[in-house]
N, C-alpha and C positions, 0 to 999 in steps of 0.2 A: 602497352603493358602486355607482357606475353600471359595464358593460361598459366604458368608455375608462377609468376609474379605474384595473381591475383589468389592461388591460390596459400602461398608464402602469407600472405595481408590475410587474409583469412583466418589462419593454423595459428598466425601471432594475435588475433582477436579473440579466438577460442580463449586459447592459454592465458589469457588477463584473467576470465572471468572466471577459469577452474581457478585461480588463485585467492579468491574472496570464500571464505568459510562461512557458507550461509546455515551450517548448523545450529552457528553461536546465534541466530536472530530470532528474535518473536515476533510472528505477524498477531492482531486484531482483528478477528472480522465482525461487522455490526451489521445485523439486521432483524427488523421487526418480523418478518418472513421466514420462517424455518427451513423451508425447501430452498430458499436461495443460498442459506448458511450451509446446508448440507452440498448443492451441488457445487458455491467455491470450496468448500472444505475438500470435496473428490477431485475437482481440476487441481485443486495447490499439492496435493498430495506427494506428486513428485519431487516438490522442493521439499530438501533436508530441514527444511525450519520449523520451528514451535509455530503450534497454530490454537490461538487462545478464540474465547467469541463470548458476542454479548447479542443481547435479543433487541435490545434499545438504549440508546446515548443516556440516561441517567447510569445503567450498568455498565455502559463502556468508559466513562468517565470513572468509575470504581477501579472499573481492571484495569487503568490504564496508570491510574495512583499506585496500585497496589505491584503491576508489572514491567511498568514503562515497556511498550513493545515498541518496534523500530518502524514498525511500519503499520498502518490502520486502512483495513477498507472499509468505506461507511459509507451506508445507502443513506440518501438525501432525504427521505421522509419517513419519519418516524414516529410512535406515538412517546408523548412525554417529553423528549429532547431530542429537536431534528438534526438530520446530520450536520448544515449548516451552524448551528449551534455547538455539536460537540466541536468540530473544526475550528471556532472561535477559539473557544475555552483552549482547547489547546496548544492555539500558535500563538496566543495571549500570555500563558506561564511560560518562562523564563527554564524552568525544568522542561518543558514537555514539548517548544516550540520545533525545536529539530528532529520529532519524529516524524514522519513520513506520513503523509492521508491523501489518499485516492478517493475520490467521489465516487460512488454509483449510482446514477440514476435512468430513470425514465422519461425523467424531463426532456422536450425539445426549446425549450423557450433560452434565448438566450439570453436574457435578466439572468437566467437561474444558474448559466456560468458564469456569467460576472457576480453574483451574490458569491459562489464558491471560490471563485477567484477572490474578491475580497476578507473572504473568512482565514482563507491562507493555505488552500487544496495546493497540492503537487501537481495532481491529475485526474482526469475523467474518465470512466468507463459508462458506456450505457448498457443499458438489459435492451435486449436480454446479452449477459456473460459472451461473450466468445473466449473458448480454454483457452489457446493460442496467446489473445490478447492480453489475457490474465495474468499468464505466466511471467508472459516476455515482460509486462509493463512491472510488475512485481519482483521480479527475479532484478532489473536491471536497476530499480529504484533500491529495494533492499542493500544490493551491491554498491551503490555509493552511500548510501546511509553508512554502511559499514567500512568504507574507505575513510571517507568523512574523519569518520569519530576515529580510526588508526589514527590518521594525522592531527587531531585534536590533541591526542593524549603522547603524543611524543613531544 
């Protein structure tokens, strides 16, 4: 494969993903931790999407009635309703099960990604954040969230 080949595969991978409007989408961020809600709130910033937040899983379960977002980041320990628990709750209803939830934790224990995994997580992030990571894992989950549900409703 020559240099203009790979970079032809390239130019044509861009162009898919400018093709997904991620205006139209609401993220969720949950955490019990304000400084961590503030600095994903600063990393995400550069994607065009709504960006809603909760302090802990009893209020994210609120916003989430109230907003349906497409996608949810949720720290795994919380007080009141852990993230494990919101993540049930939600891949449980039938309304809610196809929104998107990214774990965040600190945990190293691997019980505690199989616990997530069996609650119905997409995926993990650990703390501390890396922006990079953040984006890329959220930008490309959101964008099939949203391809998804195109082909749902046609």
């Amino acid at each position: 494969m020559t240099h203009d080949s790979i970079h032809s595969v390239n130019d044509s991978k861009s162009n898919v993903s400018t093709n997904v409007d991620l205006s139209v989408a609401t993220l969720l961020l949950v955490d019990d931790n304000a400084q961590n809600v503030e600095l994903m709130q600063a990393f995400l910033e550069e994607l065009p999407c709504k960006i809603l937040t909760a302090s802990d899983g009893v209020e994210a379960i609120e916003v989430i009635e109230r907003a349906s977002p497409d996608l949810i980041i949720l720290d795994v320990m919380m007080p009141r309703m852990s993230g494990f628990e919101v993540c049930q709750k939600v891949k449980s209803q039938p309304s809610t099960r196809d929104i998107v939830v990214i774990m965040v934790t600190a945990l190293n224990e691997v019980s505690d990604y199989e616990r997530a995994v069996e609650c119905g997580t997409n995926d993990f992030i650990t703390k501390p954040v890396n922006k990079l990571e953040l984006i890329t894992r959220v930008r490309t989950l959101l964008e099939l969230a949203l391809v998804k549900r195109g082909f749902e409703t046609q």
